[in-house]
NUVEX-462415 format. One record per residue (C-alpha): residue number from 0; x, y, z. Coordinates in nm, 4 decimals. Example, Ala and Ser with C-alpha at 12.3 -4.5 7.8 and 13.67 -1.06 7.14 Angstrom:
2
{atom 0 {1.2300 -0.4500 0.7800}} {atom 1 {1.3670 -0.1060 0.7140}} 
***
This chain:
144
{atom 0 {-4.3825 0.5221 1.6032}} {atom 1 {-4.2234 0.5279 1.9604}} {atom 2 {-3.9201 0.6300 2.0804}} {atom 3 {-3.8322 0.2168 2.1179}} {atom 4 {-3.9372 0.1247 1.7495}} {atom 5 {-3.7032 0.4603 1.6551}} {atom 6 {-3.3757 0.3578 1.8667}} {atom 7 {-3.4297 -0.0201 1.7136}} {atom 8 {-3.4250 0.1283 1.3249}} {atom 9 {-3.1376 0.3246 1.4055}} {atom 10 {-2.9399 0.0736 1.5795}} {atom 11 {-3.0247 -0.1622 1.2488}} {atom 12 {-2.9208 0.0830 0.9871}} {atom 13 {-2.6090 0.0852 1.1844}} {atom 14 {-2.5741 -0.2945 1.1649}} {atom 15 {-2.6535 -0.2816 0.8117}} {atom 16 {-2.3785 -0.0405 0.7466}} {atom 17 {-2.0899 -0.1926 0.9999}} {atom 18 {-2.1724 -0.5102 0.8053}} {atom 19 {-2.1241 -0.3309 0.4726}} {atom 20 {-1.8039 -0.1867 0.5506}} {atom 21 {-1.6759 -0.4975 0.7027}} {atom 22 {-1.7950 -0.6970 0.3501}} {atom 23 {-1.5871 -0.4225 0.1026}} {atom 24 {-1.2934 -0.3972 0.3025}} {atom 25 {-1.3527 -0.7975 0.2948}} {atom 26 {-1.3548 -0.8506 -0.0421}} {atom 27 {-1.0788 -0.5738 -0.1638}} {atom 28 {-0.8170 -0.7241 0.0679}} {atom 29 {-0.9017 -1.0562 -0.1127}} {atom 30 {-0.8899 -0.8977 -0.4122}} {atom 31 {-0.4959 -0.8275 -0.3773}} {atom 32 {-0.5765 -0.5285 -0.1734}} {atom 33 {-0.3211 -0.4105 0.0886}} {atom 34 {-0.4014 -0.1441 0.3966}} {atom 35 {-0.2897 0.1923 0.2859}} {atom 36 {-0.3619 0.5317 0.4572}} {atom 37 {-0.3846 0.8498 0.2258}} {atom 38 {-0.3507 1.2037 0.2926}} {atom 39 {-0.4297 1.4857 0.0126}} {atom 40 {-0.3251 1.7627 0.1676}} {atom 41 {-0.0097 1.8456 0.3936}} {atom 42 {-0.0860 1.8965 0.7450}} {atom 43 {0.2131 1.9338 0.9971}} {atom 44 {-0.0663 1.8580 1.3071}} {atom 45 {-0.1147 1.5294 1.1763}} {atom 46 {-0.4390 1.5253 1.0486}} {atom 47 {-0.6194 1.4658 0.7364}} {atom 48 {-0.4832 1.0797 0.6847}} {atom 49 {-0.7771 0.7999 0.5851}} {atom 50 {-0.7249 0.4438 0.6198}} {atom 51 {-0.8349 0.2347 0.3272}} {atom 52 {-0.7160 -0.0701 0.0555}} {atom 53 {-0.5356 -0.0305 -0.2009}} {atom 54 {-0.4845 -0.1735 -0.5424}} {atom 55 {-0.3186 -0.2140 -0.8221}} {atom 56 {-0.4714 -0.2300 -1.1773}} {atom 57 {-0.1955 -0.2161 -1.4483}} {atom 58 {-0.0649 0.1132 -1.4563}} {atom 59 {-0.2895 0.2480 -1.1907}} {atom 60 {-0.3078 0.2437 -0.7735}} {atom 61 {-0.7064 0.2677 -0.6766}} {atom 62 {-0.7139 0.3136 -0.3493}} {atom 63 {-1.0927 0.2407 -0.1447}} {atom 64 {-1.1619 0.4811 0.2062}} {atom 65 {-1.2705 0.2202 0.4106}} {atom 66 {-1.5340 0.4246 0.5623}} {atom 67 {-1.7326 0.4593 0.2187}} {atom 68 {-2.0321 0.4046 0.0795}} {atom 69 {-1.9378 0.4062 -0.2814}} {atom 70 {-1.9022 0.1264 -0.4610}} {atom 71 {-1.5964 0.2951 -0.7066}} {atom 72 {-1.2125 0.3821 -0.6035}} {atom 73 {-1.2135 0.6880 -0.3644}} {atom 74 {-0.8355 0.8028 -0.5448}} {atom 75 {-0.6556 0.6701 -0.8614}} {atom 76 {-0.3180 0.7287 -0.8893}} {atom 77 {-0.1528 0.6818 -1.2270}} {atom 78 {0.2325 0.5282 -1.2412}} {atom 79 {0.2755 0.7470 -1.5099}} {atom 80 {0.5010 1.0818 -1.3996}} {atom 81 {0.4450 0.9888 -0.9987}} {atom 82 {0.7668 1.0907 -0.8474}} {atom 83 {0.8865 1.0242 -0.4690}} {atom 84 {0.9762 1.3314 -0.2893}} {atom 85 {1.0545 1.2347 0.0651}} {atom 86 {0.9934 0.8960 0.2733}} {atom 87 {0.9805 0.9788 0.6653}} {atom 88 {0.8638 0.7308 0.9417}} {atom 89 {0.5032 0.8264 1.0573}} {atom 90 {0.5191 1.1348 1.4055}} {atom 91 {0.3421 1.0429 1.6987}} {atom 92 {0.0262 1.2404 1.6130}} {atom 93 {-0.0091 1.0247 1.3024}} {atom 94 {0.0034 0.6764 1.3932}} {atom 95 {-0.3524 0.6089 1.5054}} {atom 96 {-0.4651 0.6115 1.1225}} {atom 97 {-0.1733 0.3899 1.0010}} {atom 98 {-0.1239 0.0717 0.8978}} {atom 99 {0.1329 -0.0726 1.2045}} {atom 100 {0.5142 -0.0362 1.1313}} {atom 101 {0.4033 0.2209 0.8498}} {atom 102 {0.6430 0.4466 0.6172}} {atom 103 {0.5438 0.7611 0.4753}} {atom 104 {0.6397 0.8741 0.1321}} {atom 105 {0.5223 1.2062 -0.0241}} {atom 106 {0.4670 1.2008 -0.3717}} {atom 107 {0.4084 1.3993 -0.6860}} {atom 108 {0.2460 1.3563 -0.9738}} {atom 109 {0.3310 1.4949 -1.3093}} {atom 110 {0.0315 1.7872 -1.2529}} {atom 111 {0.2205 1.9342 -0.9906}} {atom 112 {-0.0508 1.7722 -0.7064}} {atom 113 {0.0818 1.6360 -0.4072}} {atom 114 {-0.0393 1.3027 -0.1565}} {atom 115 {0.1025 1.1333 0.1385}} {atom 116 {0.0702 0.7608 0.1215}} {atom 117 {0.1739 0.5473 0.4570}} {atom 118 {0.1836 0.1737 0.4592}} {atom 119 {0.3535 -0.0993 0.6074}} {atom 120 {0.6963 -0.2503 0.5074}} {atom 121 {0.5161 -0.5664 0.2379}} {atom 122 {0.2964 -0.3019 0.1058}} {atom 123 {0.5807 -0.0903 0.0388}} {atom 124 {0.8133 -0.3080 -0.1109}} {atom 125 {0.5178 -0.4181 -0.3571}} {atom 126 {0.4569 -0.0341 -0.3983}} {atom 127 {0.7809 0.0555 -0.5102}} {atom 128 {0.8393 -0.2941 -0.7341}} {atom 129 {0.5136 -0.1449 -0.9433}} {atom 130 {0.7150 0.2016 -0.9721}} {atom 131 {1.0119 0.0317 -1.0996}} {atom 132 {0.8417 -0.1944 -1.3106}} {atom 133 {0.7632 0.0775 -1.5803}} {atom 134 {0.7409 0.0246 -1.9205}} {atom 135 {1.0837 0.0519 -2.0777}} {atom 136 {1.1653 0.3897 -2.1829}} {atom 137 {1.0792 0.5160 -1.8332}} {atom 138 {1.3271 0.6494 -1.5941}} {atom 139 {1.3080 0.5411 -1.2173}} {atom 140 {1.1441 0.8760 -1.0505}} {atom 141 {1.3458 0.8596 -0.7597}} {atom 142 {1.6909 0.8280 -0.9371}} {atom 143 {1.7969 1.1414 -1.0746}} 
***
Protein backbone atom coordinates (compact mmCIF):
# COMPACT_ATOMS: atom_id res chain seq x y z
CA UNK A 1 0.00 0.00 0.00
CA UNK A 2 1.47 3.52 -0.87
CA UNK A 3 1.85 6.41 0.91
CA UNK A 4 -1.37 7.89 -1.42
CA UNK A 5 -3.74 4.82 -0.73
CA UNK A 6 -2.55 5.46 3.24
CA UNK A 7 -3.29 9.42 3.39
CA UNK A 8 -6.81 8.54 1.44
CA UNK A 9 -7.86 5.81 4.40
CA UNK A 10 -6.93 8.19 6.90
CA UNK A 11 -8.55 11.15 5.54
CA UNK A 12 -11.87 8.68 5.24
CA UNK A 13 -11.83 7.39 8.74
CA UNK A 14 -11.81 10.99 9.54
CA UNK A 15 -14.91 11.65 7.41
CA UNK A 16 -16.49 8.72 8.84
CA UNK A 17 -15.99 9.99 12.29
CA UNK A 18 -16.74 14.01 11.68
CA UNK A 19 -19.93 12.56 10.17
CA UNK A 20 -20.59 10.48 13.29
CA UNK A 21 -20.19 13.16 15.66
CA UNK A 22 -22.14 15.55 13.63
CA UNK A 23 -25.18 12.63 13.47
CA UNK A 24 -25.21 12.15 17.68
CA UNK A 25 -24.93 15.61 18.51
CA UNK A 26 -27.79 15.68 15.65
CA UNK A 27 -30.05 13.52 17.02
CA UNK A 28 -29.60 14.38 21.00
CA UNK A 29 -30.36 18.05 20.36
CA UNK A 30 -33.58 16.70 18.67
CA UNK A 31 -34.08 14.60 21.28
CA UNK A 32 -34.73 17.65 23.81
CA UNK A 33 -31.06 17.97 24.22
CA UNK A 34 -29.61 21.42 25.11
CA UNK A 35 -25.61 22.48 24.78
CA UNK A 36 -24.07 22.10 28.14
CA UNK A 37 -20.30 22.22 29.02
CA UNK A 38 -19.10 20.08 32.10
CA UNK A 39 -16.18 20.27 34.22
CA UNK A 40 -15.32 17.45 37.00
CA UNK A 41 -12.73 18.86 38.58
CA UNK A 42 -11.95 22.56 39.77
CA UNK A 43 -9.36 24.24 37.86
CA UNK A 44 -8.72 28.06 38.53
CA UNK A 45 -6.60 28.13 34.86
CA UNK A 46 -9.64 27.37 33.15
CA UNK A 47 -9.25 24.14 31.91
CA UNK A 48 -10.80 20.84 32.09
CA UNK A 49 -14.48 22.05 30.66
CA UNK A 50 -16.12 19.61 27.69
CA UNK A 51 -18.80 20.72 25.54
CA UNK A 52 -21.62 18.28 25.06
CA UNK A 53 -25.84 17.80 25.18
CA UNK A 54 -27.59 17.39 27.78
CA UNK A 55 -30.75 15.73 28.91
CA UNK A 56 -33.18 15.17 31.03
CA UNK A 57 -34.74 11.73 31.86
CA UNK A 58 -37.10 11.97 34.92
CA UNK A 59 -35.11 12.42 37.82
CA UNK A 60 -31.83 12.32 36.03
CA UNK A 61 -29.49 14.93 33.77
CA UNK A 62 -27.38 12.58 31.14
CA UNK A 63 -25.19 14.62 29.72
CA UNK A 64 -23.29 13.26 26.03
CA UNK A 65 -19.29 14.72 25.38
CA UNK A 66 -19.75 15.62 22.04
CA UNK A 67 -16.44 14.38 21.06
CA UNK A 68 -17.39 10.60 21.89
CA UNK A 69 -17.53 7.55 20.53
CA UNK A 70 -19.85 5.87 22.93
CA UNK A 71 -23.08 5.35 22.26
CA UNK A 72 -24.24 5.76 26.35
CA UNK A 73 -24.35 9.16 28.59
CA UNK A 74 -20.70 10.29 29.32
CA UNK A 75 -22.16 11.74 33.15
CA UNK A 76 -25.54 11.18 34.95
CA UNK A 77 -26.43 13.41 37.40
CA UNK A 78 -29.23 12.48 39.78
CA UNK A 79 -31.82 15.46 41.08
CA UNK A 80 -31.80 13.70 44.10
CA UNK A 81 -29.45 15.63 46.97
CA UNK A 82 -27.73 17.98 44.01
CA UNK A 83 -27.25 21.21 45.74
CA UNK A 84 -26.07 24.68 44.07
CA UNK A 85 -23.06 26.09 45.63
CA UNK A 86 -22.10 29.14 43.66
CA UNK A 87 -23.30 30.53 40.07
CA UNK A 88 -20.45 32.90 38.53
CA UNK A 89 -20.39 34.20 34.86
CA UNK A 90 -17.77 32.15 32.81
CA UNK A 91 -13.56 34.13 33.10
CA UNK A 92 -12.02 34.87 29.99
CA UNK A 93 -9.90 31.69 29.88
CA UNK A 94 -13.12 29.69 29.88
CA UNK A 95 -15.30 30.87 27.26
CA UNK A 96 -13.94 29.07 24.21
CA UNK A 97 -15.65 25.71 25.54
CA UNK A 98 -19.02 27.39 26.42
CA UNK A 99 -22.17 27.52 25.19
CA UNK A 100 -22.46 31.64 24.18
CA UNK A 101 -23.92 33.93 26.98
CA UNK A 102 -23.15 30.90 29.42
CA UNK A 103 -23.57 30.83 33.43
CA UNK A 104 -21.63 28.72 35.60
CA UNK A 105 -23.01 27.01 38.62
CA UNK A 106 -20.96 24.65 40.87
CA UNK A 107 -22.73 21.96 42.29
CA UNK A 108 -22.77 19.19 44.83
CA UNK A 109 -24.12 16.15 45.09
CA UNK A 110 -25.23 14.38 48.18
CA UNK A 111 -21.66 12.12 48.04
CA UNK A 112 -19.76 15.04 48.73
CA UNK A 113 -18.46 15.13 44.68
CA UNK A 114 -18.30 18.27 43.04
CA UNK A 115 -19.00 19.49 38.94
CA UNK A 116 -19.14 22.72 37.16
CA UNK A 117 -21.94 22.89 34.68
CA UNK A 118 -22.06 26.16 32.20
CA UNK A 119 -24.90 26.77 29.85
CA UNK A 120 -26.74 29.39 28.33
CA UNK A 121 -29.63 31.48 29.84
CA UNK A 122 -32.88 28.82 28.16
CA UNK A 123 -30.85 25.95 29.26
CA UNK A 124 -30.61 27.32 32.59
CA UNK A 125 -33.90 28.36 33.30
CA UNK A 126 -35.06 24.71 32.15
CA UNK A 127 -32.18 23.45 34.47
CA UNK A 128 -33.25 24.99 37.48
CA UNK A 129 -37.34 24.44 36.72
CA UNK A 130 -36.23 20.44 36.87
CA UNK A 131 -34.48 21.26 40.39
CA UNK A 132 -37.50 22.85 41.66
CA UNK A 133 -39.79 20.52 40.32
CA UNK A 134 -38.95 17.79 42.98
CA UNK A 135 -41.16 15.46 44.25
CA UNK A 136 -43.02 16.93 47.20
CA UNK A 137 -41.34 16.37 50.36
CA UNK A 138 -38.14 17.85 48.89
CA UNK A 139 -36.67 21.07 49.95
CA UNK A 140 -35.34 23.56 47.22
CA UNK A 141 -31.31 22.97 47.57
CA UNK A 142 -30.53 26.40 47.14
CA UNK A 143 -32.95 27.83 49.83
CA UNK A 144 -31.72 27.27 53.14
Amino acid sequence: MGIAEMVGVVLFVAVVCLAYFAWRRLRLLRAGGVHVALRLRQDDSGRGWHLGVGRYQGDEFVWFRVLSLGSGPNQIITREGLEIDDRREPGPSETYAMPTGSTVLRCRSSTGSEIEIAMGPDALTGFLSWLESAPPGRSIPWAS
